[in-house]
C-alpha positions, 0 to 999 in steps of 0.5 A, spaced: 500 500 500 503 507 498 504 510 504 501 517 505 505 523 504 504 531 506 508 533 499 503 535 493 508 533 489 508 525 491 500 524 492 497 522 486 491 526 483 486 521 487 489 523 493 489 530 492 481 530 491 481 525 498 485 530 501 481 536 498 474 534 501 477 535 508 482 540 507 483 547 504 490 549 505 497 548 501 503 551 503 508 554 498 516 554 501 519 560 498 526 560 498 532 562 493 539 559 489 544 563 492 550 563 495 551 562 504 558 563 505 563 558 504 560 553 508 552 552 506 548 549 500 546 554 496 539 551 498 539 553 504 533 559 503 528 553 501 531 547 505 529 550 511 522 552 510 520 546 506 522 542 513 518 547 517 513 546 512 513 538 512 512 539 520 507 543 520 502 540 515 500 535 519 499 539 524 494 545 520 491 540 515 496 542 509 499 539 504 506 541 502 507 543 495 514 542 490 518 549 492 519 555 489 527 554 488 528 561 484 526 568 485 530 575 488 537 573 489 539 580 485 543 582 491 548 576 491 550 577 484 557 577 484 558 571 488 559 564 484 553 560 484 547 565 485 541 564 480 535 569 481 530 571 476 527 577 474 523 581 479 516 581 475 517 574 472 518 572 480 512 575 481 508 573 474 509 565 477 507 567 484 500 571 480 500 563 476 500 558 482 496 562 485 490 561 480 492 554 479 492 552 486 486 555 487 483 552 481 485 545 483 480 547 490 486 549 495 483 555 499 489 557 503 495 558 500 500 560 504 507 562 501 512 560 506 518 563 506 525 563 507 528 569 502 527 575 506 528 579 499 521 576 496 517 577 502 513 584 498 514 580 491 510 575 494 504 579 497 504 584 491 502 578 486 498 575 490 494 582 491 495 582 483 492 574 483 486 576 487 481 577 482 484 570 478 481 566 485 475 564 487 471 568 492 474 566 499 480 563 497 486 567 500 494 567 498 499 571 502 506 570 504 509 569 510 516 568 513 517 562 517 521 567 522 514 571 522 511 569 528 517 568 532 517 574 539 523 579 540 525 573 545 525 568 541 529 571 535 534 575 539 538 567 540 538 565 533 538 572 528 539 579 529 544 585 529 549 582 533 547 574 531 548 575 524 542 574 518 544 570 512 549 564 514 550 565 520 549 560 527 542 559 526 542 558 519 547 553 518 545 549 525 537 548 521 541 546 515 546 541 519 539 539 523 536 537 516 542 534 512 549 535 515 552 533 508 550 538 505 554 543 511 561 544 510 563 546 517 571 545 515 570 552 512 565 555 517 566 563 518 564 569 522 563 576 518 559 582 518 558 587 514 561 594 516 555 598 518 555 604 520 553 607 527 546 611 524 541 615 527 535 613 524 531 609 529 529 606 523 532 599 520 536 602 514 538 595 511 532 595 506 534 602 502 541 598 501 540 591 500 533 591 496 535 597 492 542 595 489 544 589 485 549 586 488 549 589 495 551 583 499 557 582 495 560 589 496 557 588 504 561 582 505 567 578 502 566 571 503 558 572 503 557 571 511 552 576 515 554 572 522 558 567 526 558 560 523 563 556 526 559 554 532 553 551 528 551 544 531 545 540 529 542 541 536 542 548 535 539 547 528 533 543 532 531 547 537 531 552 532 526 549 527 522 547 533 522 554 535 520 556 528 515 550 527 511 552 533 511 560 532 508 559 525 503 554 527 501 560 532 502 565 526 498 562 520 493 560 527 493 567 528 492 570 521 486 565 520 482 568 526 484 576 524 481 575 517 474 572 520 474 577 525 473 583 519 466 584 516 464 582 510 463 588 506 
């Protein structure tokens, strides 16, 4: 008998409408093909929230589909390896999935990402597909770090942690697959930012605005330290991430139902 299975991509058409009599909701795992120091996978952005998806889709009622592997690495270009697409046909896919799977009878699609650099692609196309869906499917993105409290992040990325290749990443992805970690080559660098004033982040300015940004602001592609990357920090992580995005998706369900129908 064929096991079952949380991935789109391994169920067969029958199982699909079986799940769909049930269930509403597929989840997207959004990421990118982009260089994370000298030491992670070029998949790292889709790795991870593929396996926060694959464990949070039983718990939601949720099927997984195939991942978006390419979208907006244009701040990488300079780095070997990196392979990103242009911003509208990025967002000319997300708009086509949308209207596919929601044709295909799934009424929640949740784009999971794991690229920061998508995140307002994403909603802008699915803003643009609305009126490709049926009444009462909804299409948004969230990040799989969104739901996590200042607390909860504060260990795993930030201003002094890093964000890009740094400790949390790379234990996530030595959690799911230690073959694909180079640790022999693990590295701590940060960008040279520095002091402002503004209150404000001005992070978005620079990296979202000019190609090629994250190759000028590091030599080696490290935003962060590395070298003490485990697979039991890289599981507390993905626990901490899967619990906070259950929380978040339950949170943004009940926030739509609380508006009035206008």
């Amino acid at each position: 008998m064929k096991p079952s299975t949380v991935f789109l991509g391994e169920m067969t058409n029958l199982e699909v409408e079986s799940f769909l009599r049930e269930h509403q909701t597929v989840i997207v795992p959004t990421g990118s093909t982009e260089q994370h120091g000298p030491h992670g996978p070029l998949l790292t952005d889709v790795l991870i929230p593929q396996e926060v998806a694959r464990r949070v889709a039983p718990v939601v009622g949720a099927v997984v589909a195939p991942p978006i592997n390419y979208a907006l690495s244009y701040p990488h270009v300079g780095f070997t390896g990196v392979v990103h697409i242009r911003i509208p046909t990025f967002m000319a896919l997300v708009e086509d999935l949308c209207a596919s799977l929601a044709a295909a009878g799934f009424k929640r699609i949740v784009f999971l990402n794991g690229h920061y650099d998508n995140t307002y692609a994403i909603a802008y196309a699915c803003a643009n597909a609305a009126d490709r869906m049926p009444a009462g499917v909804r299409a948004f993105p969230i990040n799989y770090w969104d739901g996590m409290s200042a607390t909860e992040a504060a260990e795993f990325f930030g201003p002094t942690t890093g964000l890009h290749a740094n400790r949390g990443e790379t234990s996530a992805v030595l959690a799911i697959d230690p073959a694909l970690v180079d640790m022999e080559r693990a590295n701590a660098e940060m960008p040279p930012f520095p002091e402002v004033t503004s209150p404000a982040p001005v992070h978005t300015a620079f990296f979202f605005s000019a190609p090629g940004s994250v190759h000028r602001a590091t030599h080696s592609g490290t935003w962060g330290d590395a070298r003490e990357a485990t697979a039991e920090f890289g599981q507390r992580y993905l626990e901490v991430v899967v619990r906070t995005t259950i929380r978040m998706l339950d949170d943004i369900e009940r926030t739509f139902e609380a508006m009035p129908k206008r």
